[in-house]
C-alpha positions as MATLAB code, in Angstrom:
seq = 'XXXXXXXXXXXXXXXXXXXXXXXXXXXXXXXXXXXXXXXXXXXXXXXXXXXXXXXXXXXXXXXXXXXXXXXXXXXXXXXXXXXXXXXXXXXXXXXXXXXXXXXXXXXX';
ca = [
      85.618   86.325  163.016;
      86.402   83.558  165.285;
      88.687   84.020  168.203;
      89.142   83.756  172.140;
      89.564   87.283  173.802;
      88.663   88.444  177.329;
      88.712   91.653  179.731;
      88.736   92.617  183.177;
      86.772   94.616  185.277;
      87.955   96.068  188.801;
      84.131   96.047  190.436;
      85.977   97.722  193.798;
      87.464  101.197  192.307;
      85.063  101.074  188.608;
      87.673  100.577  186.167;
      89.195   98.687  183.720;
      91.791   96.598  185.676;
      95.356   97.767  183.953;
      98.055   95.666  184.199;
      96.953   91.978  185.601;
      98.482   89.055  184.794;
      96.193   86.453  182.895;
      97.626   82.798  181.907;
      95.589   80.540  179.314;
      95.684   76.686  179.703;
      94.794   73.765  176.843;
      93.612   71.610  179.712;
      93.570   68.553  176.862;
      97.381   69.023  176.640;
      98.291   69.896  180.149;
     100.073   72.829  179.074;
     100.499   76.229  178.905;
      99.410   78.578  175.905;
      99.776   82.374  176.657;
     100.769   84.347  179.860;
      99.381   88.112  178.696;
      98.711   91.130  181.260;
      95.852   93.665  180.642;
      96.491   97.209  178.955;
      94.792  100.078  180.146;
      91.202   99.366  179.268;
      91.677   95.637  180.823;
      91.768   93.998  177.717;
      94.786   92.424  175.579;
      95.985   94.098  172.192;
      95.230   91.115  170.430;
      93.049   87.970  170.760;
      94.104   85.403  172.943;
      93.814   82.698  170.358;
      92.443   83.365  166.879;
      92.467   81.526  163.281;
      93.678   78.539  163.758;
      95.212   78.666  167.183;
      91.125   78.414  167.963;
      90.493   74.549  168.227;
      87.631   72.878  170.095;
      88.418   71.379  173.485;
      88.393   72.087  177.265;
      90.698   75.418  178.717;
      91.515   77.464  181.464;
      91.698   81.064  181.800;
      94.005   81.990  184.936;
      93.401   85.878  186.611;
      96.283   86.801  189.093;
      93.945   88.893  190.924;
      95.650   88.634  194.254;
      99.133   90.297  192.596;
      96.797   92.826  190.878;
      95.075   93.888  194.510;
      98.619   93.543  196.351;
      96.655   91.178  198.935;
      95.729   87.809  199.221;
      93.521   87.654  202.349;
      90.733   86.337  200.234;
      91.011   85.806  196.163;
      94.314   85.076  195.048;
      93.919   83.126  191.304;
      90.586   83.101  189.758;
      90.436   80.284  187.344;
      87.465   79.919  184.773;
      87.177   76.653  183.058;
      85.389   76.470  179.434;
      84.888   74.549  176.632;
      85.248   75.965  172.570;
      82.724   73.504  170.719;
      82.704   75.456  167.904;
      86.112   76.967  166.260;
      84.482   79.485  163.842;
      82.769   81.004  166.618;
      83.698   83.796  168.941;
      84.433   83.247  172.819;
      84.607   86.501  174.632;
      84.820   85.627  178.803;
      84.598   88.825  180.995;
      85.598   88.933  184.648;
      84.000   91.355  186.943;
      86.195   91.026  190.309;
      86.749   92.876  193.746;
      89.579   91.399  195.973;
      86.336   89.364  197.626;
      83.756   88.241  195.006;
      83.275   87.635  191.045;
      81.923   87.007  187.995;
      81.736   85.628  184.915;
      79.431   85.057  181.922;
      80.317   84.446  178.222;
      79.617   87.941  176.292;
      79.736   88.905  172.545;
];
């Protein structure tokens, strides 16, 4: 099934991060899609975008990981740019983050 869905990893304490704030952007449109915040296994309850809310074109996932640490001496939004090329597909985009370092890759 297609569909756009991500999670978070806290890399500093080994858990799921619970409870961070995550905004998705159509850069295309210039405009807002979804604000969601992570559950308890840093994930969403549903797919970010899925059916036909999955179109092909340039976004921006937004990670409030300063507000999740409660500091903002280093990271405080962690955007990750992508592009959907292919709307039947399946987009899953993991972060791994610390309040000092990240990553990213595009998983299954």
């Amino acid at each position: 099934m297609s569909g756009l869905t991500t999670h978070v990893l806290d890399t500093m304490r080994g858990t799921p991060a619970a409870g961070m704030k995550i905004e998705l952007w159509s850069l295309d449109q210039s405009k807002l899609l979804k604000t969601v915040v992570t559950n308890t296994d840093g994930r969403m309850e549903a797919p970010l975008l899925a059916g036909d809310e999955l179109t092909t074109g340039n976004y921006e996932l937004v990670f409030y990981v300063g507000d999740y640490f409660g500091e903002r001496r280093f990271l405080d939004r962690v955007p990750v740019r992508f592009t959907i090329s292919d709307a039947a597909a399946k987009y899953h985009i993991p972060l791994l983050v610390s309040p000092w370092a990240y990553s990213t890759y595009r998983g299954s």
